[in-house]
N, C-alpha and C positions, 0 to 999 in steps of 0.2 A: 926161070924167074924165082928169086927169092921172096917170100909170102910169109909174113907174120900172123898168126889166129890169134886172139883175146878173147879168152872167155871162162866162165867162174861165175859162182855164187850157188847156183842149181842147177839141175839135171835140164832141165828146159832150153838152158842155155849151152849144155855140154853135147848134147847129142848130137844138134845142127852142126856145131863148131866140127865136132868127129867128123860127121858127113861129108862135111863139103873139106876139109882137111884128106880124106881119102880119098875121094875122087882127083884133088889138086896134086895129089903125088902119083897117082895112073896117067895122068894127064904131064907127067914128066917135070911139076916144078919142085923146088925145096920149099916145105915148110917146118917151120917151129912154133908152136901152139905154148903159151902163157897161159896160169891159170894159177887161181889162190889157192891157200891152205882145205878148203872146205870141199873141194873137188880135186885136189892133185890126185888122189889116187885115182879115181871115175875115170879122170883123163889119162893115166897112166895104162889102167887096163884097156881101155877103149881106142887108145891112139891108134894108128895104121903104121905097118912097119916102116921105118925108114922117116917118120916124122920125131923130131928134136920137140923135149918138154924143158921148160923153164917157170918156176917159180915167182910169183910177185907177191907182196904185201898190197893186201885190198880189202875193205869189208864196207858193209852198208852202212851208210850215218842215220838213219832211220830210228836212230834208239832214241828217249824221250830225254835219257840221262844225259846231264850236258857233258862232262866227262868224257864219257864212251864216243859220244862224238866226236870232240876234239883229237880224240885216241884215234876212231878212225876217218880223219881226213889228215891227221899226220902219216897214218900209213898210206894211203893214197897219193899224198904229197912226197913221201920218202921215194914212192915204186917210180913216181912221173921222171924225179930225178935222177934213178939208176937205169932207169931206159932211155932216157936221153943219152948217158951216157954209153950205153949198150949199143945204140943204133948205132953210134960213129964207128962200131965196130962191124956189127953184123950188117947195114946195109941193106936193108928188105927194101925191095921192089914195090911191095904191095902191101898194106895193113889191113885185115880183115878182124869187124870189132862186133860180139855176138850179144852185147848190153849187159848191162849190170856194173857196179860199183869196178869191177876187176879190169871192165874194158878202159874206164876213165885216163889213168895212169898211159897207156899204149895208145892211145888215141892222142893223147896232149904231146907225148915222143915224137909220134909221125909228125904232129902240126909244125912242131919247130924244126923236125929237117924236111919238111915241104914235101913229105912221103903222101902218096895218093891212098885217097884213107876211105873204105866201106866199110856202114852201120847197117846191122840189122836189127828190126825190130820186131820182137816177134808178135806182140801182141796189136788190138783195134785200138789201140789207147797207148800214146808211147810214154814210156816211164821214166823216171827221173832223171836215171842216169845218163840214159840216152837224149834227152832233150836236153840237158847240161853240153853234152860234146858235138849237137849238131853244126856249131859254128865252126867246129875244124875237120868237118868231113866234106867227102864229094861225091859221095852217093849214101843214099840212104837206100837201104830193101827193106819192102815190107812183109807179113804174112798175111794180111788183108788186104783186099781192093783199097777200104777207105781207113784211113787211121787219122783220130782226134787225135787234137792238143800239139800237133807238127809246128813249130814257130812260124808264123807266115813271113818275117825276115828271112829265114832261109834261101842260102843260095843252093842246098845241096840241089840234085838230085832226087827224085823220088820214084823208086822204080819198082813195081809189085810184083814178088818172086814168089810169094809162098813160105812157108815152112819144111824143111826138111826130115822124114821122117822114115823108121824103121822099112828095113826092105819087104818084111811080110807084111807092111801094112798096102805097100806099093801093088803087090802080088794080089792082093787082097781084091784094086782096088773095081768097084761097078760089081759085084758079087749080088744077088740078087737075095732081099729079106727071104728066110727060109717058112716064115709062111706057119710058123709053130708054135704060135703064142708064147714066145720066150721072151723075158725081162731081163734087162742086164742093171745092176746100179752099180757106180763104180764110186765110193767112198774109200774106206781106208784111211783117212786120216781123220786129224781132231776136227779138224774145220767142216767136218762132213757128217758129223753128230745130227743134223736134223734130219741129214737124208734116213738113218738107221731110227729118228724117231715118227717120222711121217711116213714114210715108202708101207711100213709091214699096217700099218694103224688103217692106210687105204685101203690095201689089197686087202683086210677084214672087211673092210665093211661093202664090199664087193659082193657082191652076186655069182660072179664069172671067176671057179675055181680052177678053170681048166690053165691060167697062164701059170707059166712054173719060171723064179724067178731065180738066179744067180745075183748074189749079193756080196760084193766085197765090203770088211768093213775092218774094224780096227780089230787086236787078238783077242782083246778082253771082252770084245763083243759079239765074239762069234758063239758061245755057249747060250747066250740069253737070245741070242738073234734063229738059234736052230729050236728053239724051246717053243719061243713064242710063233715062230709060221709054224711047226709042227701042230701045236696044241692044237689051231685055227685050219686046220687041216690044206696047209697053204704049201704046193711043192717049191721045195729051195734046194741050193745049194748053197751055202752059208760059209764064208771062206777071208781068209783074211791077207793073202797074193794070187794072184791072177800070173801064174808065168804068160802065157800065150795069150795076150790083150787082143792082140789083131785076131786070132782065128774065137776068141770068148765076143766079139763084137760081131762078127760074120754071122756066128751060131745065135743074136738076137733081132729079135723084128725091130726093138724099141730101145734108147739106151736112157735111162737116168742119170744127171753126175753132175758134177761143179762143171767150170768150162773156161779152166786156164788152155792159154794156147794150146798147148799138144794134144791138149784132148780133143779140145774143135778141131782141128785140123786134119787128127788120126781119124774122125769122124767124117770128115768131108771127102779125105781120100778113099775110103773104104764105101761112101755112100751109107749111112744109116743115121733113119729121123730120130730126135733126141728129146727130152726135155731137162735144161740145163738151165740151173738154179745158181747164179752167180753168187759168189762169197761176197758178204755185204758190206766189209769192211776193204773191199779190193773192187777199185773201177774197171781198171782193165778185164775183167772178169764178164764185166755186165758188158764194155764194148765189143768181148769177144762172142759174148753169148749172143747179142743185137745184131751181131753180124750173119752169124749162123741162122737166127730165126730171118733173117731178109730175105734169105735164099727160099725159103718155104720147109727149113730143115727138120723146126721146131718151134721148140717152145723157148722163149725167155721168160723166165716167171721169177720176180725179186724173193726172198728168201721169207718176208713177211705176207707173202699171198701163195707161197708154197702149204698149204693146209690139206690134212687129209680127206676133207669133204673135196676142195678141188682135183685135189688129183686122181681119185675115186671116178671122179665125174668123166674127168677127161682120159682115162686109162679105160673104163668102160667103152666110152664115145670110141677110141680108136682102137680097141682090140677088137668090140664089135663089126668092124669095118676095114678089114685089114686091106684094102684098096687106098685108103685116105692113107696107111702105114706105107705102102707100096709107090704113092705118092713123093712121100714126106722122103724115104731114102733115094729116088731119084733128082729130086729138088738139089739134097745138098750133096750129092756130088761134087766132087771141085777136083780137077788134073791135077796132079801134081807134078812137076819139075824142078820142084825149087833148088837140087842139087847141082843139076846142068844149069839155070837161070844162071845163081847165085856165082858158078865156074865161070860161065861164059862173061858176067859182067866184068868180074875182078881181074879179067884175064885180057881184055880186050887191048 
Protein backbone atom coordinates (compact mmCIF):
# COMPACT_ATOMS: atom_id res chain seq x y z
CA UNK A 1 0.00 0.00 0.00
CA UNK A 2 0.97 3.30 -0.94
CA UNK A 3 0.65 5.90 2.15
CA UNK A 4 1.22 9.57 1.99
CA UNK A 5 2.48 11.43 5.70
CA UNK A 6 1.81 15.21 6.06
CA UNK A 7 3.38 16.81 8.47
CA UNK A 8 5.31 20.27 9.47
CA UNK A 9 5.43 23.13 11.48
CA UNK A 10 7.10 21.64 14.79
CA UNK A 11 8.56 18.92 16.50
CA UNK A 12 5.25 17.83 18.19
CA UNK A 13 3.98 17.19 14.87
CA UNK A 14 7.23 15.45 13.38
CA UNK A 15 7.98 12.81 15.85
CA UNK A 16 4.35 11.04 15.58
CA UNK A 17 4.54 11.53 11.70
CA UNK A 18 8.33 9.63 12.02
CA UNK A 19 6.71 6.88 14.36
CA UNK A 20 4.13 5.80 12.75
CA UNK A 21 6.03 6.35 9.18
CA UNK A 22 8.48 3.66 10.56
CA UNK A 23 6.48 1.12 11.80
CA UNK A 24 4.33 1.44 8.21
CA UNK A 25 7.46 0.57 6.25
CA UNK A 26 8.25 -2.71 8.85
CA UNK A 27 4.76 -3.48 8.28
CA UNK A 28 5.85 -3.79 4.30
CA UNK A 29 3.91 -0.48 2.80
CA UNK A 30 5.54 2.45 0.80
CA UNK A 31 5.61 5.63 2.35
CA UNK A 32 6.56 9.22 1.36
CA UNK A 33 6.33 11.88 4.20
CA UNK A 34 5.75 15.92 3.12
CA UNK A 35 6.90 18.32 5.12
CA UNK A 36 7.58 22.33 4.93
CA UNK A 37 10.71 24.40 5.04
CA UNK A 38 10.78 24.67 8.93
CA UNK A 39 11.26 20.95 9.54
CA UNK A 40 12.61 19.47 6.32
CA UNK A 41 15.77 18.82 7.87
CA UNK A 42 14.08 17.15 11.46
CA UNK A 43 12.36 15.05 8.89
CA UNK A 44 15.20 14.39 6.89
CA UNK A 45 17.43 13.09 9.86
CA UNK A 46 14.61 11.38 11.58
CA UNK A 47 12.93 9.48 8.44
CA UNK A 48 13.24 5.60 8.39
CA UNK A 49 15.18 4.03 5.63
CA UNK A 50 13.47 3.38 2.75
CA UNK A 51 10.92 6.25 3.23
CA UNK A 52 10.60 9.14 0.24
CA UNK A 53 10.75 13.07 1.61
CA UNK A 54 9.01 15.68 -0.52
CA UNK A 55 8.88 19.22 0.12
CA UNK A 56 5.71 21.63 0.25
CA UNK A 57 5.14 25.44 0.68
CA UNK A 58 3.08 25.87 3.91
CA UNK A 59 3.17 28.24 6.98
CA UNK A 60 0.77 29.48 9.67
CA UNK A 61 -1.62 32.46 8.76
CA UNK A 62 -1.78 33.35 12.44
CA UNK A 63 0.30 36.59 11.76
CA UNK A 64 -1.68 39.88 12.71
CA UNK A 65 0.03 41.46 9.57
CA UNK A 66 -2.51 41.39 6.74
CA UNK A 67 0.27 40.77 4.26
CA UNK A 68 1.91 37.94 5.80
CA UNK A 69 -1.20 36.36 5.66
CA UNK A 70 -2.18 36.70 2.29
CA UNK A 71 1.58 35.49 1.67
CA UNK A 72 0.79 32.52 3.61
CA UNK A 73 -2.48 31.23 2.32
CA UNK A 74 -1.12 31.78 -1.20
CA UNK A 75 1.55 29.31 -0.19
CA UNK A 76 -0.89 27.03 0.93
CA UNK A 77 -3.14 27.54 -1.98
CA UNK A 78 0.02 27.13 -4.56
CA UNK A 79 1.23 23.51 -2.40
CA UNK A 80 -2.91 22.35 -2.71
CA UNK A 81 -2.53 22.74 -6.41
CA UNK A 82 0.83 20.93 -6.95
CA UNK A 83 -0.40 18.09 -5.11
CA UNK A 84 -3.28 17.68 -6.77
CA UNK A 85 -1.28 17.48 -9.50
CA UNK A 86 1.32 15.15 -7.99
CA UNK A 87 -1.27 12.68 -6.72
CA UNK A 88 -2.34 11.79 -10.59
CA UNK A 89 1.04 10.77 -10.51
CA UNK A 90 1.92 9.05 -7.31
CA UNK A 91 -1.46 7.47 -6.38
CA UNK A 92 -1.35 6.93 -2.62
CA UNK A 93 -3.57 4.59 -1.11
CA UNK A 94 -3.73 6.19 1.93
CA UNK A 95 -3.26 9.87 3.26
CA UNK A 96 -2.14 10.32 6.70
CA UNK A 97 -2.34 14.12 7.88
CA UNK A 98 -0.36 14.95 11.53
CA UNK A 99 -2.17 18.94 11.78
CA UNK A 100 -0.86 22.09 11.30
CA UNK A 101 -0.85 24.69 8.43
CA UNK A 102 1.49 21.89 6.23
CA UNK A 103 -1.21 19.16 6.48
CA UNK A 104 -4.05 21.57 4.73
CA UNK A 105 -2.55 21.63 1.15
CA UNK A 106 -2.38 17.23 1.27
CA UNK A 107 -5.44 16.86 2.94
CA UNK A 108 -7.48 19.10 0.20
CA UNK A 109 -5.23 16.77 -2.68
CA UNK A 110 -6.62 13.48 -1.27
CA UNK A 111 -10.30 15.17 -1.15
CA UNK A 112 -10.44 15.79 -4.81
CA UNK A 113 -9.09 12.32 -5.83
CA UNK A 114 -11.53 10.77 -3.16
CA UNK A 115 -8.24 9.36 -1.40
CA UNK A 116 -9.21 7.97 2.03
CA UNK A 117 -7.84 10.55 4.30
CA UNK A 118 -6.72 10.35 8.48
CA UNK A 119 -6.37 13.29 10.86
CA UNK A 120 -4.55 13.39 13.77
CA UNK A 121 -4.91 15.58 16.55
CA UNK A 122 -2.79 15.83 18.94
CA UNK A 123 -3.97 17.89 21.26
CA UNK A 124 -7.65 18.20 24.06
CA UNK A 125 -8.58 21.06 21.98
CA UNK A 126 -8.29 20.63 18.27
CA UNK A 127 -6.59 23.43 16.32
CA UNK A 128 -7.22 25.47 13.51
CA UNK A 129 -5.92 23.78 10.94
CA UNK A 130 -7.22 20.71 11.74
CA UNK A 131 -10.85 21.87 12.27
CA UNK A 132 -10.49 23.69 8.80
CA UNK A 133 -9.94 20.13 6.99
CA UNK A 134 -12.26 17.98 8.99
CA UNK A 135 -14.98 18.07 6.29
CA UNK A 136 -12.58 16.10 3.91
CA UNK A 137 -11.37 13.53 6.23
CA UNK A 138 -12.69 9.96 7.38
CA UNK A 139 -11.17 9.52 10.36
CA UNK A 140 -10.15 11.68 12.79
CA UNK A 141 -7.32 10.18 15.83
CA UNK A 142 -7.15 11.60 18.81
CA UNK A 143 -4.50 11.89 21.64
CA UNK A 144 -7.25 12.31 24.21
CA UNK A 145 -10.28 10.49 25.26
CA UNK A 146 -12.34 13.85 25.04
CA UNK A 147 -11.27 16.71 22.50
CA UNK A 148 -13.25 20.20 22.41
CA UNK A 149 -14.19 22.19 19.62
CA UNK A 150 -14.73 18.82 17.06
CA UNK A 151 -17.47 20.24 14.55
CA UNK A 152 -20.59 18.48 15.55
CA UNK A 153 -21.48 18.52 11.66
CA UNK A 154 -18.93 16.05 11.32
CA UNK A 155 -19.15 12.97 9.42
CA UNK A 156 -15.59 11.74 10.17
CA UNK A 157 -14.69 9.39 12.38
CA UNK A 158 -13.50 9.83 15.77
CA UNK A 159 -11.37 7.42 17.08
CA UNK A 160 -8.89 7.61 20.29
CA UNK A 161 -5.29 6.43 19.72
CA UNK A 162 -3.18 8.47 21.80
CA UNK A 163 0.00 10.08 20.95
CA UNK A 164 2.89 8.59 19.80
CA UNK A 165 6.09 8.70 21.57
CA UNK A 166 9.83 8.13 22.06
CA UNK A 167 10.76 4.38 22.57
CA UNK A 168 12.53 5.15 26.06
CA UNK A 169 9.59 6.74 27.16
CA UNK A 170 7.65 3.27 26.22
CA UNK A 171 10.49 1.33 28.21
CA UNK A 172 10.04 3.60 30.82
CA UNK A 173 6.59 3.11 31.04
CA UNK A 174 4.58 2.16 35.10
CA UNK A 175 8.34 2.76 36.61
CA UNK A 176 7.57 3.31 40.09
CA UNK A 177 8.31 7.25 41.70
CA UNK A 178 11.74 6.68 43.25
CA UNK A 179 10.74 7.95 46.61
CA UNK A 180 13.86 10.79 46.77
CA UNK A 181 12.39 13.90 47.10
CA UNK A 182 13.52 14.90 43.52
CA UNK A 183 11.98 17.91 41.47
CA UNK A 184 12.11 18.07 37.93
CA UNK A 185 10.76 21.67 36.13
CA UNK A 186 11.03 21.40 32.69
CA UNK A 187 11.04 25.08 30.94
CA UNK A 188 13.67 25.93 28.60
CA UNK A 189 12.01 28.20 26.68
CA UNK A 190 10.77 32.00 26.61
CA UNK A 191 7.29 31.13 27.40
CA UNK A 192 8.37 29.44 30.43
CA UNK A 193 10.00 32.61 32.25
CA UNK A 194 7.49 32.27 35.14
CA UNK A 195 8.27 28.83 35.87
CA UNK A 196 12.20 30.19 36.44
CA UNK A 197 10.60 33.18 38.43
CA UNK A 198 8.02 31.26 40.88
CA UNK A 199 9.42 27.54 41.16
CA UNK A 200 13.08 28.81 43.12
CA UNK A 201 10.97 32.06 44.97
CA UNK A 202 8.80 28.65 46.50
CA UNK A 203 11.17 26.32 47.22
CA UNK A 204 12.79 29.51 49.62
CA UNK A 205 10.30 30.07 51.39
CA UNK A 206 10.02 26.35 52.26
CA UNK A 207 10.91 24.84 55.36
CA UNK A 208 11.81 21.31 53.57
CA UNK A 209 15.53 21.66 52.34
CA UNK A 210 15.91 18.07 51.81
CA UNK A 211 14.02 18.13 47.92
CA UNK A 212 16.83 18.77 45.45
CA UNK A 213 15.54 19.94 42.32
CA UNK A 214 16.59 19.73 38.46
CA UNK A 215 15.77 22.72 36.57
CA UNK A 216 15.79 23.12 32.89
CA UNK A 217 15.78 26.55 31.69
CA UNK A 218 16.68 28.91 29.08
CA UNK A 219 21.10 29.53 28.60
CA UNK A 220 21.16 32.91 29.80
CA UNK A 221 19.43 31.76 32.74
CA UNK A 222 21.18 29.20 33.96
CA UNK A 223 24.18 31.27 35.78
CA UNK A 224 21.57 33.50 37.79
CA UNK A 225 19.32 30.17 38.40
CA UNK A 226 22.60 28.14 39.98
CA UNK A 227 23.41 31.61 42.09
CA UNK A 228 20.16 32.08 43.48
CA UNK A 229 19.24 28.15 44.87
CA UNK A 230 22.92 27.91 45.71
CA UNK A 231 22.90 31.12 47.86
CA UNK A 232 19.45 29.67 49.54
CA UNK A 233 21.21 26.61 50.22
CA UNK A 234 18.71 24.96 47.74
CA UNK A 235 20.32 21.57 46.00
CA UNK A 236 19.96 21.90 42.03
CA UNK A 237 21.03 20.92 39.02
CA UNK A 238 20.52 24.06 36.88
CA UNK A 239 20.87 23.07 33.24
CA UNK A 240 19.59 24.37 30.00
CA UNK A 241 18.96 20.63 27.78
CA UNK A 242 18.03 17.69 29.25
CA UNK A 243 19.36 15.00 26.61
CA UNK A 244 17.53 11.86 28.36
CA UNK A 245 13.99 13.36 29.20
CA UNK A 246 12.42 10.08 29.76
CA UNK A 247 15.11 8.54 32.27
CA UNK A 248 15.48 12.73 34.01
CA UNK A 249 11.41 12.22 34.53
CA UNK A 250 11.91 8.47 35.89
CA UNK A 251 14.58 9.80 38.32
CA UNK A 252 11.64 12.44 39.68
CA UNK A 253 8.70 11.99 42.21
CA UNK A 254 7.05 15.28 40.91
CA UNK A 255 7.27 17.01 37.60
CA UNK A 256 6.70 20.95 37.01
CA UNK A 257 6.19 22.30 33.21
CA UNK A 258 3.92 23.86 30.73
CA UNK A 259 1.75 20.91 29.12
CA UNK A 260 1.70 20.98 25.33
CA UNK A 261 0.79 17.56 24.19
CA UNK A 262 4.01 15.66 24.31
CA UNK A 263 4.75 16.44 27.40
CA UNK A 264 1.24 15.31 28.94
CA UNK A 265 1.51 12.43 27.13
CA UNK A 266 5.37 11.63 27.69
CA UNK A 267 4.00 11.87 31.35
CA UNK A 268 1.15 9.70 31.20
CA UNK A 269 3.14 6.87 29.54
CA UNK A 270 5.95 6.99 32.08
CA UNK A 271 3.19 7.44 34.98
CA UNK A 272 4.41 10.64 37.01
CA UNK A 273 2.13 13.26 38.91
CA UNK A 274 2.60 16.69 37.67
CA UNK A 275 1.84 20.22 38.27
CA UNK A 276 1.31 21.70 34.75
CA UNK A 277 0.72 25.48 34.44
CA UNK A 278 -0.82 25.96 30.89
CA UNK A 279 0.57 28.80 28.63
CA UNK A 280 -2.05 31.50 28.93
CA UNK A 281 -2.12 32.69 25.73
CA UNK A 282 -2.62 28.87 24.17
CA UNK A 283 -6.00 26.83 24.88
CA UNK A 284 -4.96 23.80 23.83
CA UNK A 285 -2.65 23.85 26.71
CA UNK A 286 -5.14 24.29 29.43
CA UNK A 287 -7.41 21.43 27.43
CA UNK A 288 -4.48 19.34 27.69
CA UNK A 289 -3.57 20.15 31.14
CA UNK A 290 -7.63 19.55 32.24
CA UNK A 291 -7.35 16.36 30.88
CA UNK A 292 -4.37 15.20 32.80
CA UNK A 293 -5.63 16.60 36.03
CA UNK A 294 -9.18 14.34 35.42
CA UNK A 295 -7.10 11.41 35.73
CA UNK A 296 -5.92 12.40 39.26
CA UNK A 297 -2.43 13.10 37.66
CA UNK A 298 -2.21 16.61 38.98
CA UNK A 299 -2.54 19.89 39.04
CA UNK A 300 -3.97 22.27 36.49
CA UNK A 301 -3.26 25.63 37.80
CA UNK A 302 -3.87 28.97 35.22
CA UNK A 303 -0.60 30.87 34.97
CA UNK A 304 -2.18 33.79 37.23
CA UNK A 305 -2.89 31.54 40.32
CA UNK A 306 0.62 29.80 39.76
CA UNK A 307 2.03 32.09 42.87
CA UNK A 308 4.90 31.14 45.05
CA UNK A 309 2.89 31.19 48.30
CA UNK A 310 0.64 28.46 46.46
CA UNK A 311 3.08 26.41 45.39
CA UNK A 312 5.16 26.56 48.52
CA UNK A 313 1.88 25.43 50.07
CA UNK A 314 1.25 22.58 47.81
CA UNK A 315 4.88 21.31 47.22
CA UNK A 316 5.15 21.01 51.16
CA UNK A 317 1.56 19.27 51.42
CA UNK A 318 2.81 16.55 48.85
CA UNK A 319 6.55 16.09 49.54
CA UNK A 320 5.39 15.67 53.08
CA UNK A 321 3.39 12.73 52.12
CA UNK A 322 4.94 11.01 49.40
CA UNK A 323 1.91 8.34 49.40
CA UNK A 324 -0.59 11.19 47.95
CA UNK A 325 2.97 11.56 45.25
CA UNK A 326 2.75 7.74 44.90
CA UNK A 327 -0.97 8.15 44.21
CA UNK A 328 -0.95 10.92 41.90
CA UNK A 329 1.93 8.87 39.40
CA UNK A 330 -0.33 5.78 39.41
CA UNK A 331 -3.49 7.88 38.48
CA UNK A 332 -2.05 9.21 35.29
CA UNK A 333 -0.72 6.28 33.86
CA UNK A 334 -2.18 5.93 30.48
CA UNK A 335 -0.99 2.54 27.77
CA UNK A 336 0.23 3.74 25.13
CA UNK A 337 -0.12 2.11 21.58
CA UNK A 338 -0.77 4.78 19.71
CA UNK A 339 1.76 3.57 16.98
CA UNK A 340 0.10 0.14 16.41
CA UNK A 341 -3.69 1.99 16.88
CA UNK A 342 -2.72 4.61 14.56
CA UNK A 343 -1.05 1.40 11.84
CA UNK A 344 -3.79 -0.59 12.40
CA UNK A 345 -6.45 1.97 11.51
CA UNK A 346 -4.92 3.58 8.33
CA UNK A 347 -4.14 0.08 7.32
CA UNK A 348 -7.31 -1.57 7.59
Amino acid sequence: MKIWIATGGTGGHVFPALSVATELIARGHRVTISADDRVRKMVKDGAPVGAKITAIWASGVGAKNRIKQIMSLSKIALSALWLVIRFVLVKPDRVVAFGGYASVPVVFAAHVWKIPTYLHEQNAAIGRANKFTMRWVKTLMTSFPNVDGIPSETSARIVYTGLPVRREFIAAAGTPIPGSGKLLVTGGSLGAQILDDVVPAALIQMKNKKIFVTHQTRPENVAKLQKLYADNKIRANVLSFIHDMAGTIVDADLIIGRSGASTVIELETIGRGAILVPLNINPDQAANANSFARLGGGFAIPQAKFTPKWLAATLTELFDNPSRLEKMAKKSLVANNAVQMICDEITK
